[in-house]
PARO-644455 format. One record per residue (C-alpha): chain; x, y, z. Coordinates in steps of 0.05 Angstrom, whole numbers, plus 5000, padded with zeros to 4 digits. Example, Ala and Ser with C-alpha at 12.3 -4.5 7.8 and 13.67 -1.06 7.14 Angstrom:
+--------+------+------+------+
! cadena !    x !    y !    z !
+--------+------+------+------+
!      A ! 5246 ! 4910 ! 5156 !
!      A ! 5273 ! 4979 ! 5143 !
+--------+------+------+------+
end
This chain:
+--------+------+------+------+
! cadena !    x !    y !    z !
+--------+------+------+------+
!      A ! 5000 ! 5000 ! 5000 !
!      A ! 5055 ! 5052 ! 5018 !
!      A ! 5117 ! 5043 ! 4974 !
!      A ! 5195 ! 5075 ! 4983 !
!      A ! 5181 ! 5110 ! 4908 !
!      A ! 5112 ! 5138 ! 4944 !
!      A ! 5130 ! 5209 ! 4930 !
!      A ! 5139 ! 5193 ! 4848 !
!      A ! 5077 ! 5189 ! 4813 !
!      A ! 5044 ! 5231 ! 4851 !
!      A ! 5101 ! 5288 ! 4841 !
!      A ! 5080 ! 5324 ! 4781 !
!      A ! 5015 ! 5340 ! 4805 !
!      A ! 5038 ! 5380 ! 4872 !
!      A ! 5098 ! 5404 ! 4829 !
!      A ! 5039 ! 5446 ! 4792 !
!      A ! 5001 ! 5463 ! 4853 !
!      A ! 5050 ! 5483 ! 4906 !
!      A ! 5086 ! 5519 ! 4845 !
!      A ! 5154 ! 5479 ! 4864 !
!      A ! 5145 ! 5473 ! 4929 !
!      A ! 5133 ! 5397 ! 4930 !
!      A ! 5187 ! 5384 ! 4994 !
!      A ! 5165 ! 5431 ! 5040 !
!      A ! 5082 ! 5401 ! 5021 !
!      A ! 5120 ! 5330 ! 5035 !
!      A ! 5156 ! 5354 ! 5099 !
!      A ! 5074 ! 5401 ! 5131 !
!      A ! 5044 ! 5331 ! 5105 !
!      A ! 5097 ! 5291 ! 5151 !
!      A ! 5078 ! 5331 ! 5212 !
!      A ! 5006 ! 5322 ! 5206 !
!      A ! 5010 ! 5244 ! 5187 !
!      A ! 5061 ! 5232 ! 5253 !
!      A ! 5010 ! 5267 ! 5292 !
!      A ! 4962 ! 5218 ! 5267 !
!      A ! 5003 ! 5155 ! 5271 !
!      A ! 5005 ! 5176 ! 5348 !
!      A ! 4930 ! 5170 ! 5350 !
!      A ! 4929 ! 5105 ! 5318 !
!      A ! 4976 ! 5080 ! 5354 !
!      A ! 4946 ! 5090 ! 5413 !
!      A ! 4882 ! 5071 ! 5398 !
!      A ! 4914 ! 5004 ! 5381 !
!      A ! 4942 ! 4994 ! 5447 !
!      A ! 4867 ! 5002 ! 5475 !
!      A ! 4837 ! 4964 ! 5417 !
!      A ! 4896 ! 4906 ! 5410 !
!      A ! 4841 ! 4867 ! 5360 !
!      A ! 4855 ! 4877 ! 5286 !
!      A ! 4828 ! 4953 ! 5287 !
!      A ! 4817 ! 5015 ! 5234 !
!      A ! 4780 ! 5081 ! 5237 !
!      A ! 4716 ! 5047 ! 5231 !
!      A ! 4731 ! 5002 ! 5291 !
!      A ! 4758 ! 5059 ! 5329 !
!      A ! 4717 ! 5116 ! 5318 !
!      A ! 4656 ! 5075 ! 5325 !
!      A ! 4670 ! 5051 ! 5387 !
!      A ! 4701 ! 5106 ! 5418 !
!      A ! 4658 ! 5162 ! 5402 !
!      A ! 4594 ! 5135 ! 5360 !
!      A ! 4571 ! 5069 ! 5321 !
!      A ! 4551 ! 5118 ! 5257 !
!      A ! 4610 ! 5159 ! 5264 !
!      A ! 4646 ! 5097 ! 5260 !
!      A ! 4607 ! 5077 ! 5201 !
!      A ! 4619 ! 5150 ! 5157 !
!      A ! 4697 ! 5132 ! 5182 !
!      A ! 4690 ! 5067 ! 5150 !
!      A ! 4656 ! 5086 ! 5098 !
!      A ! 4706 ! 5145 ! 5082 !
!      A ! 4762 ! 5089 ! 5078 !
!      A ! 4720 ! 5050 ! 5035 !
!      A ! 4719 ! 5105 ! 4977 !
!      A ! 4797 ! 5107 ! 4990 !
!      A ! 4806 ! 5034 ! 4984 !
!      A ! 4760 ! 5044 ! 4916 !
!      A ! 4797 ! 5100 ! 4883 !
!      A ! 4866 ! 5077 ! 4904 !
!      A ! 4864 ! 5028 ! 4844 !
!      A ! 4831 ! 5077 ! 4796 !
!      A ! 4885 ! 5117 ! 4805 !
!      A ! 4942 ! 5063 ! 4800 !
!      A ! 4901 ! 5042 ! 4740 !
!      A ! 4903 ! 5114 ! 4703 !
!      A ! 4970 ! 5122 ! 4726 !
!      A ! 5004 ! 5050 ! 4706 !
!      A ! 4965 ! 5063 ! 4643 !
!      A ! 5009 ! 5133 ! 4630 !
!      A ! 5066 ! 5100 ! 4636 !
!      A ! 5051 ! 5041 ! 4593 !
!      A ! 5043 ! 5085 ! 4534 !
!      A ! 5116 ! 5119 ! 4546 !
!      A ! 5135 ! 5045 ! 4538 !
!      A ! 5096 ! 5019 ! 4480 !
!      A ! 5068 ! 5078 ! 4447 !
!      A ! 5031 ! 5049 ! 4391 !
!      A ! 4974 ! 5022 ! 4443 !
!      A ! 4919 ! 5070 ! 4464 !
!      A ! 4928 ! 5092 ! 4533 !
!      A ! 4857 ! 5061 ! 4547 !
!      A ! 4877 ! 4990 ! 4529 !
!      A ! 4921 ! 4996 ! 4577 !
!      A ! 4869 ! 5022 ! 4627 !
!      A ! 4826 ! 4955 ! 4613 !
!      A ! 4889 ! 4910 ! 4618 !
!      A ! 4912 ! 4943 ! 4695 !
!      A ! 4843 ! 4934 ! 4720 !
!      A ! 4838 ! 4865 ! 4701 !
!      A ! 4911 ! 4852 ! 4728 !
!      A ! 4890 ! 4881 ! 4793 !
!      A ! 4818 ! 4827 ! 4795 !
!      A ! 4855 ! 4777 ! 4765 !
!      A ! 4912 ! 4783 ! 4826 !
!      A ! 4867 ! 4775 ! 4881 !
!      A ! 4809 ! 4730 ! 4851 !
!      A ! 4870 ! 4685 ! 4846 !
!      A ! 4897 ! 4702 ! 4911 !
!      A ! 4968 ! 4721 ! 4893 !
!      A ! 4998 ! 4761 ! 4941 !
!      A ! 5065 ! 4783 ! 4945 !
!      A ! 5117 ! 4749 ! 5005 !
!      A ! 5161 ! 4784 ! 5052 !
!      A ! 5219 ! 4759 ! 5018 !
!      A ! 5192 ! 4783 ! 4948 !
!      A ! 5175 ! 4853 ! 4978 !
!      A ! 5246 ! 4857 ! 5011 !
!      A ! 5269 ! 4851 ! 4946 !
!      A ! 5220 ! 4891 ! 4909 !
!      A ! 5247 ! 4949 ! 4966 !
!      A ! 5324 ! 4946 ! 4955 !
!      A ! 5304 ! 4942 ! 4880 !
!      A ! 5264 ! 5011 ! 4893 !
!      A ! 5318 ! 5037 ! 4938 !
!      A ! 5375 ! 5017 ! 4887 !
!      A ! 5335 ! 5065 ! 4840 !
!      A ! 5322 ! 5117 ! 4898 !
!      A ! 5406 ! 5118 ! 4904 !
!      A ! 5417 ! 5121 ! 4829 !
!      A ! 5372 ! 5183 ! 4818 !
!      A ! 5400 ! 5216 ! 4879 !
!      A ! 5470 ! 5202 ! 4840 !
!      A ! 5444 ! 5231 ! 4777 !
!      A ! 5411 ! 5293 ! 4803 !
!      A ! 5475 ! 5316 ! 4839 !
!      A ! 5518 ! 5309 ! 4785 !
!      A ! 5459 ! 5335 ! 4743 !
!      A ! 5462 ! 5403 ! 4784 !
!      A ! 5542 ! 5406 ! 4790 !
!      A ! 5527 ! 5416 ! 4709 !
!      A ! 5463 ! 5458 ! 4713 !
!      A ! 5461 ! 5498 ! 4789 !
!      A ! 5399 ! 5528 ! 4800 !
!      A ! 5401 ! 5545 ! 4869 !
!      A ! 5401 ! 5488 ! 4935 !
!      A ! 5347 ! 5522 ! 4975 !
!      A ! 5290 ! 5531 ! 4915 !
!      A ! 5258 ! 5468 ! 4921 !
!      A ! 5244 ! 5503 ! 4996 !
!      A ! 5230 ! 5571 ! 4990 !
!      A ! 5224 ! 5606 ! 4923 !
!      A ! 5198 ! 5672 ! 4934 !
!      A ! 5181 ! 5690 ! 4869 !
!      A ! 5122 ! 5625 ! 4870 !
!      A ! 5112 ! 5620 ! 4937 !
!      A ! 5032 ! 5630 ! 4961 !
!      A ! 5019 ! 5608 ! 5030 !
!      A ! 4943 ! 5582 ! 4988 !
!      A ! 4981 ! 5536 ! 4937 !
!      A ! 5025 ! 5512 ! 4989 !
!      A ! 4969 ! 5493 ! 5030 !
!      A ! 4927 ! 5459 ! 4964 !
!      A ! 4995 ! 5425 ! 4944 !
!      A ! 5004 ! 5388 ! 5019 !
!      A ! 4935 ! 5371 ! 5021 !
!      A ! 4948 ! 5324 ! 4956 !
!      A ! 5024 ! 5307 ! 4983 !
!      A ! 4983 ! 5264 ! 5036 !
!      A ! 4969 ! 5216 ! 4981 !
!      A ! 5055 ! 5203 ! 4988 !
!      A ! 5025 ! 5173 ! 5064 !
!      A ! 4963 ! 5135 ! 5051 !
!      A ! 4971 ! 5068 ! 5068 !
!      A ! 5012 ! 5078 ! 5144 !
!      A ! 4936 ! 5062 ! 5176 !
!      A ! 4938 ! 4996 ! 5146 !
!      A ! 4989 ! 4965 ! 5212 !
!      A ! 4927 ! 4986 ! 5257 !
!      A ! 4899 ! 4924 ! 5221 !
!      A ! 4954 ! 4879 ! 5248 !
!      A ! 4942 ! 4885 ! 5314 !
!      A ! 4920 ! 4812 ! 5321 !
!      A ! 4984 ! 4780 ! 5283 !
!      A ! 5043 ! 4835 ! 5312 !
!      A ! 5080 ! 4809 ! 5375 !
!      A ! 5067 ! 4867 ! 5433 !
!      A ! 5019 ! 4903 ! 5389 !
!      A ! 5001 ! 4951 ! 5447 !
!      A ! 5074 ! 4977 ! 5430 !
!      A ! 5089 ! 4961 ! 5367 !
!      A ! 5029 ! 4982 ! 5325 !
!      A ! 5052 ! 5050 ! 5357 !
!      A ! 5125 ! 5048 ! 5342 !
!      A ! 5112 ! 5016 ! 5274 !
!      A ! 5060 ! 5066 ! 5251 !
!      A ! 5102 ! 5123 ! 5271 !
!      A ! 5168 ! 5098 ! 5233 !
!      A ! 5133 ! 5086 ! 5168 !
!      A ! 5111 ! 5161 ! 5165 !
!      A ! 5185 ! 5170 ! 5186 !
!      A ! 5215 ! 5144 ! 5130 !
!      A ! 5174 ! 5150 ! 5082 !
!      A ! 5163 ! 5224 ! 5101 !
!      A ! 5241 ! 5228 ! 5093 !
!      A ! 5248 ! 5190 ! 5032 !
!      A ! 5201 ! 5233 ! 5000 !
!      A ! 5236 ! 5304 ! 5008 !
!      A ! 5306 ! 5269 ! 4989 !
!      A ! 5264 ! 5243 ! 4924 !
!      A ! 5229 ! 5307 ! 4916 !
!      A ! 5286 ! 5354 ! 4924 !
!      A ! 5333 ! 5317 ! 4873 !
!      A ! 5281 ! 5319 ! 4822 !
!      A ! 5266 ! 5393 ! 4833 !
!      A ! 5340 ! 5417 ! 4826 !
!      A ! 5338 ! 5375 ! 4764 !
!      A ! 5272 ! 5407 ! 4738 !
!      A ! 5255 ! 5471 ! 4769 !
!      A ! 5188 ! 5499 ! 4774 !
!      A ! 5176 ! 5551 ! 4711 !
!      A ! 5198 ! 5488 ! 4660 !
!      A ! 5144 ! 5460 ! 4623 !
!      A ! 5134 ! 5386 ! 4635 !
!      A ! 5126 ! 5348 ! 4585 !
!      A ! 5063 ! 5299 ! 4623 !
!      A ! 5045 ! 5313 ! 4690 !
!      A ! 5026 ! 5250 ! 4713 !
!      A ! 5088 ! 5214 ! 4700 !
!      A ! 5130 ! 5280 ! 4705 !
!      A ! 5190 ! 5242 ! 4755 !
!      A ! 5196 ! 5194 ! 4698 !
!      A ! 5215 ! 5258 ! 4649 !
!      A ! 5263 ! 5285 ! 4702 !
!      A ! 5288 ! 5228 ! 4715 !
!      A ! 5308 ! 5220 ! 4638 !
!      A ! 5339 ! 5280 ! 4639 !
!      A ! 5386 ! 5271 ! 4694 !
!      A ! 5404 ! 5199 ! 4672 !
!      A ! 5389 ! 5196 ! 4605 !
!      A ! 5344 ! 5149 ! 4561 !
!      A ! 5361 ! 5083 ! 4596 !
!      A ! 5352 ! 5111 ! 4664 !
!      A ! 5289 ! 5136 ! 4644 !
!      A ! 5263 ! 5066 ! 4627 !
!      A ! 5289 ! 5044 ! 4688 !
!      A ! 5247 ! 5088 ! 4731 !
!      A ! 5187 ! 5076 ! 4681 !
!      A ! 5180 ! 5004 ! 4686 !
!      A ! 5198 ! 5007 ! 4771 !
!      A ! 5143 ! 5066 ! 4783 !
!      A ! 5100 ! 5011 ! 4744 !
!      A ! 5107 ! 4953 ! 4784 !
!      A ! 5108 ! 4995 ! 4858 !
!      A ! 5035 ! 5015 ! 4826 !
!      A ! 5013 ! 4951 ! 4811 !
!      A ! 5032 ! 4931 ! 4882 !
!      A ! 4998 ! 4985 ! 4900 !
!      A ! 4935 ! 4973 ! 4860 !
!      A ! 4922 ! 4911 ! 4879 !
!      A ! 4932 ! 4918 ! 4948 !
!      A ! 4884 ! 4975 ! 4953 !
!      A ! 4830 ! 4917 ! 4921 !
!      A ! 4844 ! 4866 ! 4971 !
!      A ! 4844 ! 4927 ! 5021 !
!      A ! 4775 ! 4949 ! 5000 !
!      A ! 4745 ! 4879 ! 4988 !
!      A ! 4757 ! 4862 ! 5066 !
!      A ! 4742 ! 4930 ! 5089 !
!      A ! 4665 ! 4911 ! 5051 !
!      A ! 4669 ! 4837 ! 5080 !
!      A ! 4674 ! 4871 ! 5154 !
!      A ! 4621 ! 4920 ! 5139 !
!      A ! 4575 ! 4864 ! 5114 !
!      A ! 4588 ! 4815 ! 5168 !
!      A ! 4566 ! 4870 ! 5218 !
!      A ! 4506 ! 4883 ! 5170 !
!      A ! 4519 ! 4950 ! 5159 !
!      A ! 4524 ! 4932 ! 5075 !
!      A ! 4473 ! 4874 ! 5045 !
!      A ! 4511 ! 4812 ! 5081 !
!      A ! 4482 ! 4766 ! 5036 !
!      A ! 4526 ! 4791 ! 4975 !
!      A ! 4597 ! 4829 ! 5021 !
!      A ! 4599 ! 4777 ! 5063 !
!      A ! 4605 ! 4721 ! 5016 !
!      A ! 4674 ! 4693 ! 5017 !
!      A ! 4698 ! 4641 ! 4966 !
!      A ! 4692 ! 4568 ! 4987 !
!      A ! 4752 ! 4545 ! 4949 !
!      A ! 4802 ! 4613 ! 4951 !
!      A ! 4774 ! 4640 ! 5022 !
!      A ! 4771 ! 4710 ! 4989 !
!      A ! 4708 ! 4754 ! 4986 !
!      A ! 4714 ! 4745 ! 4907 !
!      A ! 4650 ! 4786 ! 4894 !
!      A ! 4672 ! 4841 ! 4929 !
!      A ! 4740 ! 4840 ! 4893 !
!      A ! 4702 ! 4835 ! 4825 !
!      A ! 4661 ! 4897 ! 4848 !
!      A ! 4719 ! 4937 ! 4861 !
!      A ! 4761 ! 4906 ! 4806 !
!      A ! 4694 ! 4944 ! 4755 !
!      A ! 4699 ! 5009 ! 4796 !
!      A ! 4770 ! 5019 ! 4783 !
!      A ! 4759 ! 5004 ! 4711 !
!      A ! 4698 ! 5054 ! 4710 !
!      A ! 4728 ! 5109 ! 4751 !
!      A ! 4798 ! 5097 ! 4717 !
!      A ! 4752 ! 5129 ! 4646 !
!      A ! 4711 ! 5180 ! 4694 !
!      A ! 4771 ! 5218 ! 4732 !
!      A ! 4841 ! 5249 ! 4720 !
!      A ! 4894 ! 5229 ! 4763 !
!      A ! 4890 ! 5300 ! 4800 !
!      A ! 4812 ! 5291 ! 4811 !
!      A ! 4821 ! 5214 ! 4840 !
!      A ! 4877 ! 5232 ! 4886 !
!      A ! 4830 ! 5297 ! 4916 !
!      A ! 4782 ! 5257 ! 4930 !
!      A ! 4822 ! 5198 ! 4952 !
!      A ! 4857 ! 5244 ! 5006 !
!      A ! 4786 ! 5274 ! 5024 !
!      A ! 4766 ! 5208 ! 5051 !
!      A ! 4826 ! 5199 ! 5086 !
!      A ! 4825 ! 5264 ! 5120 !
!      A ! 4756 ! 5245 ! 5144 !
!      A ! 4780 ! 5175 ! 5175 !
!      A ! 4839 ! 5210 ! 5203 !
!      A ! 4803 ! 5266 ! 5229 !
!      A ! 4757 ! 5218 ! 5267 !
!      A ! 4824 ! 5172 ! 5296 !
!      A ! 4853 ! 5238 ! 5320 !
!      A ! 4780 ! 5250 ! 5357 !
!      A ! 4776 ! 5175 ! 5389 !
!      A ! 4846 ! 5192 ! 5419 !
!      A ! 4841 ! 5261 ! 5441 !
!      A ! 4774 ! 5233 ! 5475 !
!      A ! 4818 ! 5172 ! 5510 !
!      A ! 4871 ! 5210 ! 5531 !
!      A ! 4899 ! 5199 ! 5590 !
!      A ! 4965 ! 5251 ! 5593 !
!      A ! 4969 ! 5322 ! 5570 !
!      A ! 5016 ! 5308 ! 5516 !
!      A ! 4977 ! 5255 ! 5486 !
!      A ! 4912 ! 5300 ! 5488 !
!      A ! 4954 ! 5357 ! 5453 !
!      A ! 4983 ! 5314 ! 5402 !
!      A ! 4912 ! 5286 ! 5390 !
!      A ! 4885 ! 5350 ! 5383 !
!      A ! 4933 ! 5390 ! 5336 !
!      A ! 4933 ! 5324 ! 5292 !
!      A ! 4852 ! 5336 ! 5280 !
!      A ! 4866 ! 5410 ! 5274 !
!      A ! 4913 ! 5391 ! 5216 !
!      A ! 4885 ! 5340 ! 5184 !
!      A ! 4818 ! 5387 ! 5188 !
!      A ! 4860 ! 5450 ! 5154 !
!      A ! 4888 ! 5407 ! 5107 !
!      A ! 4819 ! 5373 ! 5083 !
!      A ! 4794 ! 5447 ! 5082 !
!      A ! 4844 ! 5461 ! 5035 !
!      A ! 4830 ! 5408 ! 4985 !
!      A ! 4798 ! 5440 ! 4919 !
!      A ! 4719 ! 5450 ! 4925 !
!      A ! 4696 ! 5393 ! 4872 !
!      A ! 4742 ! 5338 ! 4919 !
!      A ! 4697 ! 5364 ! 4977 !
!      A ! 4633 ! 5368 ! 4937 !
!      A ! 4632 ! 5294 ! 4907 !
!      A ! 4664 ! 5273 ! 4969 !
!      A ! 4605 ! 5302 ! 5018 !
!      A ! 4557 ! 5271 ! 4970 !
!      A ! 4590 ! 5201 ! 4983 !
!      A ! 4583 ! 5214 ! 5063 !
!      A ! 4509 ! 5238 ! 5042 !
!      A ! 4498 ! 5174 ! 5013 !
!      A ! 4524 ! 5126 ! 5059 !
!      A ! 4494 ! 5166 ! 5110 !
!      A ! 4428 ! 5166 ! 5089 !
!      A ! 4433 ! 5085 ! 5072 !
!      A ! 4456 ! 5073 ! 5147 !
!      A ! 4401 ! 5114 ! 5177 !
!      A ! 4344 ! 5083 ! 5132 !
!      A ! 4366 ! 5012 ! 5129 !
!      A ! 4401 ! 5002 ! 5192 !
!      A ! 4447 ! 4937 ! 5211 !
!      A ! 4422 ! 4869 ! 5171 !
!      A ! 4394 ! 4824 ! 5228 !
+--------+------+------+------+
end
């Protein structure tokens, strides 16, 4: 779900909105996503069971405030793969040109059903490998954009501050969407039945994946911006790193980082489907979605297959409905939401001062930051809540 390239795909796309101030959004978006790995954390030492905003917030503040939390997640678990879809799609074409960019779409989204209807899933040994791979490329572009800039100095503390872009509004819009380089961190709260010591290490494990990653992400960001400073034209903006990364390591590099942005998405992808597909078996075995068609699992696979081949068709649908931009908006609105509601459950059990404030300012962040997204992210997004709302209060839990 989270991957060491996290900051890549997603690059372009703050690049334009921050105005080149892509690692200072990554380093705001770090402070607000610690703050919030705190509250999980902690609500995973009360709640040692495999948890998640829906399990916390409903049973820490409200059973349908748990439910809009769970069903915020849901519509992040959903558009996780279109985006993956629309961005692996991209890529494809700078690889094989002559085949529509939609074939492509068609192909990802079946990869993505096809993965988990079959239940392949990736090992810890193939992920180790799949990470040094990742962080062998991570090194190499770190190598090419300082020798890059040796050649081509354009000033070390841009990527920063650049007074001549900066806007304390586009800053603000840009870090809202460089939460998207954190989204996935929440899924250890899910653990909490297999970790060893999960009152402890749910907590220390959340908080070091928004660590690194956070970290990660600004080295990433800032070689690419002193290779490609805002004011350049990019030639695509969804797959803009791959450009930059061409320039500072020429034509073979930039196939390199191509076809390894590719399979971290498919990774990604397809984890977001399993993701969502157990997210709807939990919700349907509690009755709060039709349990005779989420909770079905798979007699030979032990899968919820139908729920998979649900999502599998959204992804494919929303991958031909929304842009990149307009899936990651709204993919980060219903994050803010479940994080927003985390940060609540744990201000609420606080015991300590500290753990009260750092409750607290991570809802107050989170909360800016959601405000900040653009107005159609918040408009489709409130008429998802208005939906799901308006199911749980009519229907009610399945008996």
């Amino acid at each position: 779900m989270i991957q060491p390239t996290a900051p890549m795909p997603l690059f372009g796309v703050v690049h334009e909105t921050a105005k080149g101030h892509v690692v200072t959004a990554i380093l705001i978006a770090m402070f607000g996503m610690m703050l919030t790995a705190l509250s999980y954390g902690r609500m995973a030492a009360i709640h040692p069971q495999a948890g998640s905003a829906y399990t916390y917030v409903g049973q820490e503040i409200h059973p349908t405030l748990g439910f809009l939390a769970g069903w915020s997640m849901l519509m992040d678990y959903i558009l996780n793969p279109v985006i993956c879809v629309i961005w692996s799609a991209r890529a494809m074409t700078n690889l094989v040109a002559a085949i529509p960019e939609e074939i492509w779409r068609v192909a990802f989204a079946a990869l993505f059903t096809w993965l988990n209807l079959r239940n392949i899933q990736t090992t810890a040994r193939t992920n180790q490998a799949l990470t040094f791979a990742m962080g062998l490329v991570i090194l190499a572009m770190l190598y090419f954009s300082g020798t890059y800039y040796l050649a081509h100095p354009t000033g070390l503390t841009r990527p920063f501050y650049d007074p001549a872009t900066f806007s304390l509004t586009t800053l603000s819009t840009g870090t809202s969407l460089a939460v998207l380089t954190y989204i996935g961190f929440d899924g250890i709260s899910t653990l909490g039945e297999e970790v060893i010591d999960a009152r402890r290490n749910i907590l220390r494990g959340t908080v070091l994946v928004c660590l690194i990653i956070g970290v990660l992400s600004a080295l990433e960001s800032y070689a690419a911006q002193i290779v490609w400073p805002y004011g350049e034209k990019l030639p695509d903006i969804d797959t803009a790193y791959v450009h930059i990364a061409g320039r500072a390591g020429g034509p073979w590099f930039f196939q390199i980082v191509n076809l390894t942005l590719i399979l971290a998405t498919v990774g990604s992808g397809s984890g977001g489907v399993l993701a969502g597909a157990r997210l709807m078996f939990g919700m349907g075995r509690e009755g709060n979605l039709p349990r005779g068609f989420f909770s079905y699992v798979h007699p030979a696979s032990k899968i919820p297959a139908r729920n998979v081949a649900l999502i599998g068709a959204m992804s494919l649908i929303g991958s031909f409905v929304l842009s990149y931009q307009s899936g990651a908006e709204l993919l980060n609105f219903g994050a803010f939401i479940g994080f927003m509601g985390v940060n609540l459950a744990a201000l609420k059990r606080g015991t300590t001062l500290p753990g009260r404030l750092a409750a607290a300012l991570g809802f107050l962040v989170c909360a800016y930051l959601w405000w900040n997204l653009p107005l159609p992210s918040k408009l489709y997004g409130g008429g998802w809540l208005a939906i799901g709302l308006l199911w749980h209060l009519t229907r009610g839990k399945e008996k």
